[in-house]
N, CA and C atoms as an extended XYZ file, in Angstrom:
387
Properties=species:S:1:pos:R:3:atomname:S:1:resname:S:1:resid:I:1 pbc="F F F"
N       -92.686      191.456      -24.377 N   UNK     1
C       -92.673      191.100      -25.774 CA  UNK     1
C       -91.412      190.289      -26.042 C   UNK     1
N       -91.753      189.072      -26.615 N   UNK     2
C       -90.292      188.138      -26.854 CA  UNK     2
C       -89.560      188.391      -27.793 C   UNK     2
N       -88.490      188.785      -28.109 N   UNK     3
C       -87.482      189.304      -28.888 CA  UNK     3
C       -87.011      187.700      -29.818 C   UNK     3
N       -87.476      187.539      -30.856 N   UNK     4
C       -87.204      186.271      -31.363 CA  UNK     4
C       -85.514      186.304      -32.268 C   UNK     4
N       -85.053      185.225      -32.163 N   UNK     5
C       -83.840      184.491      -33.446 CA  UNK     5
C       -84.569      184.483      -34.738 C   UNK     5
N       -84.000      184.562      -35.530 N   UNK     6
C       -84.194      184.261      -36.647 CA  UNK     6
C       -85.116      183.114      -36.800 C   UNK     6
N       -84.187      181.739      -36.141 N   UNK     7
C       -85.139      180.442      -36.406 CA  UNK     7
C       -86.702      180.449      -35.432 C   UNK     7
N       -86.503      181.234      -34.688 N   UNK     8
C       -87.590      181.166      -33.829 CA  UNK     8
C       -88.758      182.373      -34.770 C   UNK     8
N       -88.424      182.994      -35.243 N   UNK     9
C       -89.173      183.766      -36.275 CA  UNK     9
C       -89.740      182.616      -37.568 C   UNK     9
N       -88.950      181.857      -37.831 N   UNK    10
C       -89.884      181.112      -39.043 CA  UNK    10
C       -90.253      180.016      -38.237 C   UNK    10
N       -90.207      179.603      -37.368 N   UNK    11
C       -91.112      179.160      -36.577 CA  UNK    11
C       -92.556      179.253      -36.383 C   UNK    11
N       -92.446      180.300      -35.872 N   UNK    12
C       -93.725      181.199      -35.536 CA  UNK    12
C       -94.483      181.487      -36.852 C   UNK    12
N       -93.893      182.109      -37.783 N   UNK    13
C       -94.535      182.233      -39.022 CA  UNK    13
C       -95.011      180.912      -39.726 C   UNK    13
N       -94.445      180.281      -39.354 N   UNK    14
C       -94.839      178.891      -40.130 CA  UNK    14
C       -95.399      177.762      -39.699 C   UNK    14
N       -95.431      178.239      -38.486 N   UNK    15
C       -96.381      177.434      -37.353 CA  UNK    15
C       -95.945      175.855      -37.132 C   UNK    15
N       -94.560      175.881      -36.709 N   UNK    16
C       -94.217      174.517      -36.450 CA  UNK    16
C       -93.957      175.211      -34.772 C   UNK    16
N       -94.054      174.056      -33.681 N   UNK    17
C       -94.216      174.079      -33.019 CA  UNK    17
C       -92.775      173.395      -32.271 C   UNK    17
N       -92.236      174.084      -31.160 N   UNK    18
C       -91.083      174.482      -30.719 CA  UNK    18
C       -91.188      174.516      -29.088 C   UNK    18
N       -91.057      173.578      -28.501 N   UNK    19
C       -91.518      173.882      -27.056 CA  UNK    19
C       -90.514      175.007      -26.164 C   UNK    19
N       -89.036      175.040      -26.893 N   UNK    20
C       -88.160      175.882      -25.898 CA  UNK    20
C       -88.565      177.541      -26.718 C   UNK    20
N       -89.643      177.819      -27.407 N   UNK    21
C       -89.770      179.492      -27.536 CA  UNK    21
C       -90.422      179.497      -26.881 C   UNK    21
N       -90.860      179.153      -25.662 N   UNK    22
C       -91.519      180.277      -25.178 CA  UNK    22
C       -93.309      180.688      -25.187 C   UNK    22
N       -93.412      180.358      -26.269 N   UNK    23
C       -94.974      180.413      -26.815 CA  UNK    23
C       -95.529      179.447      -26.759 C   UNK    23
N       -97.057      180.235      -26.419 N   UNK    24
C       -98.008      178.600      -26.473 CA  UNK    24
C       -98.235      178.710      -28.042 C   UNK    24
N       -98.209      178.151      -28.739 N   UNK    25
C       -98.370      178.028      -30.182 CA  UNK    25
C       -99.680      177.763      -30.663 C   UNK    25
N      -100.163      177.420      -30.406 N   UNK    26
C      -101.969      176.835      -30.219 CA  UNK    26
C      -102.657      178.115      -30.863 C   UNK    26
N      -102.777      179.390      -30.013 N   UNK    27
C      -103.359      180.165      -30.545 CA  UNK    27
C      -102.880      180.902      -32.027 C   UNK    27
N      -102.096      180.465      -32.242 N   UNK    28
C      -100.980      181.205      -33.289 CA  UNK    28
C      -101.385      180.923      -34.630 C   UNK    28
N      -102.456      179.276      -34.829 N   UNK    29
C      -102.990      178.611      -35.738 CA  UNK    29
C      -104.185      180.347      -36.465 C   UNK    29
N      -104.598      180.559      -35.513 N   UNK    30
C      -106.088      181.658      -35.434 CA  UNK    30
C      -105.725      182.739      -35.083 C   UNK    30
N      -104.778      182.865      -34.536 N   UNK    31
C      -104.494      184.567      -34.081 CA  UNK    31
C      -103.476      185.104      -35.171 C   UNK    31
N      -103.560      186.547      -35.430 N   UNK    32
C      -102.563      187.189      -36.553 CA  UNK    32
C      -101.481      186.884      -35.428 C   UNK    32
N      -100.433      187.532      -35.838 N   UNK    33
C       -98.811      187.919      -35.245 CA  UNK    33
C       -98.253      189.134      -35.777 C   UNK    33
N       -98.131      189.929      -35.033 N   UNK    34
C       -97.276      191.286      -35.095 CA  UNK    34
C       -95.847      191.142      -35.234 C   UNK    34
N       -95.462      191.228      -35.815 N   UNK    35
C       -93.577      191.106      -35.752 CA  UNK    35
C       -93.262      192.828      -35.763 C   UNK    35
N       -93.032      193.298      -35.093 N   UNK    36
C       -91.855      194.713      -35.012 CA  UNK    36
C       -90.364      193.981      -35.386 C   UNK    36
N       -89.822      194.638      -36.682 N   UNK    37
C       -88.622      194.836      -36.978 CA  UNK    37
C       -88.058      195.375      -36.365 C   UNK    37
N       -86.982      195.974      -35.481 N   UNK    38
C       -86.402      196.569      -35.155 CA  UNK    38
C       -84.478      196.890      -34.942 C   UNK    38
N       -84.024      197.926      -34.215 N   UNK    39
C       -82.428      197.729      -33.820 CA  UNK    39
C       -82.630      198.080      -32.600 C   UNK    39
N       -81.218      197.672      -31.670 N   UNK    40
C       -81.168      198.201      -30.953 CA  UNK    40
C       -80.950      200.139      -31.153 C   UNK    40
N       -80.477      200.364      -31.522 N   UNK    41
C       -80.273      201.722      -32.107 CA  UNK    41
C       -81.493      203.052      -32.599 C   UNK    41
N       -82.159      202.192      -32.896 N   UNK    42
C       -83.947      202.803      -32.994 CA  UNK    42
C       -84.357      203.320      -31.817 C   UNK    42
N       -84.405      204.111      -31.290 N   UNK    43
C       -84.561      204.998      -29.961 CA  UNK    43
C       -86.358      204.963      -30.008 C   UNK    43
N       -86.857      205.320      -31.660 N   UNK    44
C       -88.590      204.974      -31.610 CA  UNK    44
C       -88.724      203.836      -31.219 C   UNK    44
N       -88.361      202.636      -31.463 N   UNK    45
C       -88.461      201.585      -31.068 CA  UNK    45
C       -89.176      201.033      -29.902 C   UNK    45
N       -88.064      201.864      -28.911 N   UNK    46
C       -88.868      201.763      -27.333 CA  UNK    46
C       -89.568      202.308      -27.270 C   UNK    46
N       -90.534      203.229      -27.906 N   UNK    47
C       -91.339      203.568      -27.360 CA  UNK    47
C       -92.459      202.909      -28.104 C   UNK    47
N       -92.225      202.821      -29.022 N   UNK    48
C       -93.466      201.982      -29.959 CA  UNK    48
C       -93.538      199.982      -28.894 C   UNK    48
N       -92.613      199.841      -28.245 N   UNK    49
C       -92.528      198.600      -27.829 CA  UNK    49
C       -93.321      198.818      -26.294 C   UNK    49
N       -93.557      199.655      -25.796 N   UNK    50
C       -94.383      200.268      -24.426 CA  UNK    50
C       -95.841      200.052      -25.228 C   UNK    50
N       -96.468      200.997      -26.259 N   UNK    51
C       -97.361      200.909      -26.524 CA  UNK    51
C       -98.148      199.487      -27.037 C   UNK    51
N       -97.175      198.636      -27.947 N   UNK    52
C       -97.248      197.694      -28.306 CA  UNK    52
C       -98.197      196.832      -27.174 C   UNK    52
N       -97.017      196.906      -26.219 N   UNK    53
C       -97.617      195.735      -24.687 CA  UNK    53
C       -99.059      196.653      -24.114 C   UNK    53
N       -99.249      197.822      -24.126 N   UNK    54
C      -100.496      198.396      -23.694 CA  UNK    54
C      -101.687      197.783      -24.968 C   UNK    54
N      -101.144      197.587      -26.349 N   UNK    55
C      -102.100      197.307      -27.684 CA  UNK    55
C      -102.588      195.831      -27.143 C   UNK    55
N      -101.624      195.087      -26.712 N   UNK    56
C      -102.435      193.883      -26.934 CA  UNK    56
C      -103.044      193.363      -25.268 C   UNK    56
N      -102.709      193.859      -24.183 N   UNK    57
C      -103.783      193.898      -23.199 CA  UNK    57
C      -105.155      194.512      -23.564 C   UNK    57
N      -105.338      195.531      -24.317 N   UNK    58
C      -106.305      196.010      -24.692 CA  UNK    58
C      -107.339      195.314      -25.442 C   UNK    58
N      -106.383      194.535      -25.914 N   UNK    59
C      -107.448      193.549      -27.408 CA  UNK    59
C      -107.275      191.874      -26.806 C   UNK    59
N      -106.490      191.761      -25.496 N   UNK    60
C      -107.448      190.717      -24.562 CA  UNK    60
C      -106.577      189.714      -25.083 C   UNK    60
N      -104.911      189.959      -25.971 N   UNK    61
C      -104.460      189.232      -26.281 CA  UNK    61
C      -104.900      188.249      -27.353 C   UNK    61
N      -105.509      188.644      -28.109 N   UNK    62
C      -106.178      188.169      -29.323 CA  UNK    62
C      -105.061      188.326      -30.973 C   UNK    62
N      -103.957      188.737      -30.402 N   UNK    63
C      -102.733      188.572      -31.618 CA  UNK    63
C      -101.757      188.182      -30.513 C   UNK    63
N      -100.818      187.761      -31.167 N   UNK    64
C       -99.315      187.460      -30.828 CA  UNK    64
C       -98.724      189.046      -31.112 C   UNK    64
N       -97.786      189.519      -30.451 N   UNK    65
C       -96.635      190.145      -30.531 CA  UNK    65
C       -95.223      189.738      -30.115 C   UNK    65
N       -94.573      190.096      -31.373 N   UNK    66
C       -92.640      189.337      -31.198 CA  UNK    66
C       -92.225      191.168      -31.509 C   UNK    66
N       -90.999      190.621      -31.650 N   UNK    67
C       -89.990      191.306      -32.156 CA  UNK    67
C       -88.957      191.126      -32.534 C   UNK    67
N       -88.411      191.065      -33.780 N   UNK    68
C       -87.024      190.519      -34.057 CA  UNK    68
C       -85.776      191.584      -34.713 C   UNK    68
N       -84.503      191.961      -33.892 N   UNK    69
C       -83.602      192.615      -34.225 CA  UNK    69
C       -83.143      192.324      -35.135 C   UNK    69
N       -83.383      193.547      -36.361 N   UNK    70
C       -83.229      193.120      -37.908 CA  UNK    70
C       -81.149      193.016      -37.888 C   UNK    70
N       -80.518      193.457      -36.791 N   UNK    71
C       -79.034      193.083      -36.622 CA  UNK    71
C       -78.549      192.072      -36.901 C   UNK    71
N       -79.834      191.019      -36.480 N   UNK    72
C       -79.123      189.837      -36.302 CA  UNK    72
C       -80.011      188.693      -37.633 C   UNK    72
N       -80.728      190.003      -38.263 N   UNK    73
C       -81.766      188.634      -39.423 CA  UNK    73
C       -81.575      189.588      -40.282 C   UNK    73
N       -80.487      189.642      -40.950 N   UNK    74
C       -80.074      190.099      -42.481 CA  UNK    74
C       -81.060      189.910      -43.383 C   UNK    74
N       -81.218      188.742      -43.734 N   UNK    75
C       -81.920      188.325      -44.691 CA  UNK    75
C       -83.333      188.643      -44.728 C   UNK    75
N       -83.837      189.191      -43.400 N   UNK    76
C       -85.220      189.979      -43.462 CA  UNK    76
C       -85.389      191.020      -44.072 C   UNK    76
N       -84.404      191.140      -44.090 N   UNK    77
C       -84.469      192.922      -44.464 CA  UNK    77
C       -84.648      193.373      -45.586 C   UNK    77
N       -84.358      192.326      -46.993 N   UNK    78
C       -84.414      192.213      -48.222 CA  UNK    78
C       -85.751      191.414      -48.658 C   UNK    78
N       -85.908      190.469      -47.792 N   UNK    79
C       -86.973      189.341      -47.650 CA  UNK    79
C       -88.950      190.208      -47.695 C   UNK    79
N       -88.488      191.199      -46.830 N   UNK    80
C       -89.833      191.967      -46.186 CA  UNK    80
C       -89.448      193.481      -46.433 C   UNK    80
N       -88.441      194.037      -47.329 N   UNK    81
C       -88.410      195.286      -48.067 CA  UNK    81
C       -88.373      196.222      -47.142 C   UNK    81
N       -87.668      195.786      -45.544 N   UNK    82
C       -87.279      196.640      -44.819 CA  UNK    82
C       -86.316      197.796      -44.607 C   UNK    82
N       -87.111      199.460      -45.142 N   UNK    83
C       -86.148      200.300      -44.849 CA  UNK    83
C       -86.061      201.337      -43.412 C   UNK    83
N       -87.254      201.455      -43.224 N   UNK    84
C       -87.240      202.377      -42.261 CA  UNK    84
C       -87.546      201.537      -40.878 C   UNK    84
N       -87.202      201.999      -39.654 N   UNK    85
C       -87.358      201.341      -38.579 CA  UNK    85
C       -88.051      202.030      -37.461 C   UNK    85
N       -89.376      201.753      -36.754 N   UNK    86
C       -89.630      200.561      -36.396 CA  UNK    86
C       -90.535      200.106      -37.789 C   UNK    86
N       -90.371      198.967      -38.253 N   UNK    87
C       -91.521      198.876      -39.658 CA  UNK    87
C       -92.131      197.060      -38.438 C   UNK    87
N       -93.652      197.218      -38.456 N   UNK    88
C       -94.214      196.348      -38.255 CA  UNK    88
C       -95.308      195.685      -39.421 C   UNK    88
N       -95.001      194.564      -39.024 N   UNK    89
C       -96.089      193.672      -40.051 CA  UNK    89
C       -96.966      192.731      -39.520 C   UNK    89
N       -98.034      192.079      -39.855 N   UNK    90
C       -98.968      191.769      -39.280 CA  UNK    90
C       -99.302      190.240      -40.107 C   UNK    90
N       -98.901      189.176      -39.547 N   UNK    91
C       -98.889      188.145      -40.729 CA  UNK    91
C      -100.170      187.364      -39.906 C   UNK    91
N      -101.123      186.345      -40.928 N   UNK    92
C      -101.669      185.451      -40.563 CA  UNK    92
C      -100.857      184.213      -41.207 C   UNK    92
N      -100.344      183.277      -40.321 N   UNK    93
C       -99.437      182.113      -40.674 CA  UNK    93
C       -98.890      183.270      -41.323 C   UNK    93
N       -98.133      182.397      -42.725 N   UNK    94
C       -96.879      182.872      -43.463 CA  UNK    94
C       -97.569      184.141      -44.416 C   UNK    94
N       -98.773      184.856      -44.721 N   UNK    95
C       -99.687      185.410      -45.467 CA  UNK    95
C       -99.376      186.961      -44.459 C   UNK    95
N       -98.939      187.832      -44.978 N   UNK    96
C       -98.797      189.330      -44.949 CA  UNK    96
C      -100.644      190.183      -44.741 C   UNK    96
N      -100.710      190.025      -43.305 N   UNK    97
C      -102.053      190.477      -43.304 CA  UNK    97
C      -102.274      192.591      -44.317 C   UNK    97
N      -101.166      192.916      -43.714 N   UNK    98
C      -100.877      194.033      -43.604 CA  UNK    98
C       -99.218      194.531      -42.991 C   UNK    98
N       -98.788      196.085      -43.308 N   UNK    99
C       -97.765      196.201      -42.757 CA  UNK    99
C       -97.626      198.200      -42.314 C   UNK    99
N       -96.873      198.692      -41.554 N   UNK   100
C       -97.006      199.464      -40.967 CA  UNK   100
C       -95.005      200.225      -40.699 C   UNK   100
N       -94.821      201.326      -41.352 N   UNK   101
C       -93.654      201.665      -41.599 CA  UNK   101
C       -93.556      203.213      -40.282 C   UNK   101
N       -92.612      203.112      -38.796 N   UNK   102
C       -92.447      204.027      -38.255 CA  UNK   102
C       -93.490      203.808      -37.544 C   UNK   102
N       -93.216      205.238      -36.041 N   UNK   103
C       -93.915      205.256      -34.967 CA  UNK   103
C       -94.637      206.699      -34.326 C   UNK   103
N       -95.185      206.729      -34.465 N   UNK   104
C       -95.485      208.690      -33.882 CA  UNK   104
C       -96.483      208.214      -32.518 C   UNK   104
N       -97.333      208.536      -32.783 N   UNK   105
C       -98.342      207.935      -31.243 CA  UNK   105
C       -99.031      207.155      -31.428 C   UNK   105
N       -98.620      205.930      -32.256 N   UNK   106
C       -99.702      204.436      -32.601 CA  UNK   106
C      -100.674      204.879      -32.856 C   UNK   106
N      -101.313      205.761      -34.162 N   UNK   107
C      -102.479      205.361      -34.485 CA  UNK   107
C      -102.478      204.730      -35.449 C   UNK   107
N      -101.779      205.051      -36.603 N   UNK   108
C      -101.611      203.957      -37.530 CA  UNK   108
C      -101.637      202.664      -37.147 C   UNK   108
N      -100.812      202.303      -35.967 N   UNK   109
C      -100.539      201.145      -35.604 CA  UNK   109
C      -101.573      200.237      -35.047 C   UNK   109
N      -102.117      201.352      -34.381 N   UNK   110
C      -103.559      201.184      -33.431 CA  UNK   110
C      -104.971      200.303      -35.004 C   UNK   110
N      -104.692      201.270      -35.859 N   UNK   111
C      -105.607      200.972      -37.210 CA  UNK   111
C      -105.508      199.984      -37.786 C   UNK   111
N      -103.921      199.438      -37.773 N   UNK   112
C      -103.853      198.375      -38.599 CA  UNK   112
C      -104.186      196.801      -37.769 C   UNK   112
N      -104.201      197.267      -36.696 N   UNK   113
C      -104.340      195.723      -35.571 CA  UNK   113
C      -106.026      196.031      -35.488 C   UNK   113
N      -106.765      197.112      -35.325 N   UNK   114
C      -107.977      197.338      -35.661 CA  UNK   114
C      -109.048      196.593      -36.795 C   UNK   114
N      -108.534      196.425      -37.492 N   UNK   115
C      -108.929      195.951      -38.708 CA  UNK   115
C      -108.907      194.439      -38.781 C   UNK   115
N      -108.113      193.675      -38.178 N   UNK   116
C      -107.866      192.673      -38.227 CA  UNK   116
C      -107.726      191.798      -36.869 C   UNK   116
N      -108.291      192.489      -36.176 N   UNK   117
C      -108.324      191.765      -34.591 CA  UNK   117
C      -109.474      192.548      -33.640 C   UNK   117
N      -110.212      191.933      -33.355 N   UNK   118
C      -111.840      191.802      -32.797 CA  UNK   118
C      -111.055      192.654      -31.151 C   UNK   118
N      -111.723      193.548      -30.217 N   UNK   119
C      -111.453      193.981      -28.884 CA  UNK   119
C      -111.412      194.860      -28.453 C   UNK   119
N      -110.919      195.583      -27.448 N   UNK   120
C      -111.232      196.952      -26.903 CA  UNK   120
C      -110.471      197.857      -27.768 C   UNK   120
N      -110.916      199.298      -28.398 N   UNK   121
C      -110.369      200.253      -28.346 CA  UNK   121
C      -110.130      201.279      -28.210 C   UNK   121
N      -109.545      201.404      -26.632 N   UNK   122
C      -109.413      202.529      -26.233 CA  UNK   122
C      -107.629      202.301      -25.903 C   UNK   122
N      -107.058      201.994      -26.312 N   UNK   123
C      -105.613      202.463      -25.822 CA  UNK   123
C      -105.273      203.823      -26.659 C   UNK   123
N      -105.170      204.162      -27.573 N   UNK   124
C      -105.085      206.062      -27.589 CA  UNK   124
C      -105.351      206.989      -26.509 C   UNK   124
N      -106.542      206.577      -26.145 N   UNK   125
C      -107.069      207.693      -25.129 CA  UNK   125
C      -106.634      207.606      -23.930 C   UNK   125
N      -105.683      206.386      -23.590 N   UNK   126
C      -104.891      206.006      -22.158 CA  UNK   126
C      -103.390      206.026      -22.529 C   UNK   126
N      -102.940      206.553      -23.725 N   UNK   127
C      -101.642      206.448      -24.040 CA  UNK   127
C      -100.554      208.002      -24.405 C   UNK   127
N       -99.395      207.887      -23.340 N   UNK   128
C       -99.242      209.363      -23.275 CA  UNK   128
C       -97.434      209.186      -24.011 C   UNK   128
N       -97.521      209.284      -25.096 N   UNK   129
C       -96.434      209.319      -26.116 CA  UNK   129
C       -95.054      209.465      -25.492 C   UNK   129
């Protein structure tokens, strides 16, 4: 999962195209994007970031997943009403598909990418907290 900059975050959200991130951008037009907020300091974090990479093999890669350390993007944090951490959100382009506050054993998490992205689901039943 690519840990984005700030500028590489409105990038992505805004769909200008950037050849040194990393991303093929192409699908990004049609696919949602997951952003996990996070710190280093969030100990849930890692573990919600294991499941994360098991979520989107499962769904065949049919969303983007980032992650951006709210340490270093202040201005998110006020921007997207970030209090608790891990808080994920689910944008199509710049449009807030949905959003998702904390981590216990991804089902919430599992529900909210459910809803909005077509693919397999069985990662719960292969996922050991």
């Amino acid at each position: 999962m690519r840990d984005l900059s700030l500028d590489d975050f409105y990038k992505l959200i805004n769909h200008n195209q950037d050849e040194n991130m990393g991303f093929n951008m192409a699908p990004i037009y049609h696919d949602p994007v997951l952003i996990e907020f996070w710190s280093p300091l969030c100990t849930v974090c890692d573990k919600a970031e294991v499941f994360l990479e098991k979520l989107q093999k499962s769904y065949k890669s049919k969303f983007v997943v980032a992650k951006i350390n709210i340490d270093n993007a202040n201005e998110l944090i006020e921007k997207y009403s970030i209090a608790k951490l891990p808080t994920f959100i689910l944008f199509k382009g710049s449009d807030i598909l949905t959003r998702c506050v904390g981590f216990k054993e991804g089902l919430e998490l599992e529900k909210l990418i459910r809803n909005h992205v077509k693919g397999e689901q069985n990662v719960l039943q292969n996922h050991n907290p």
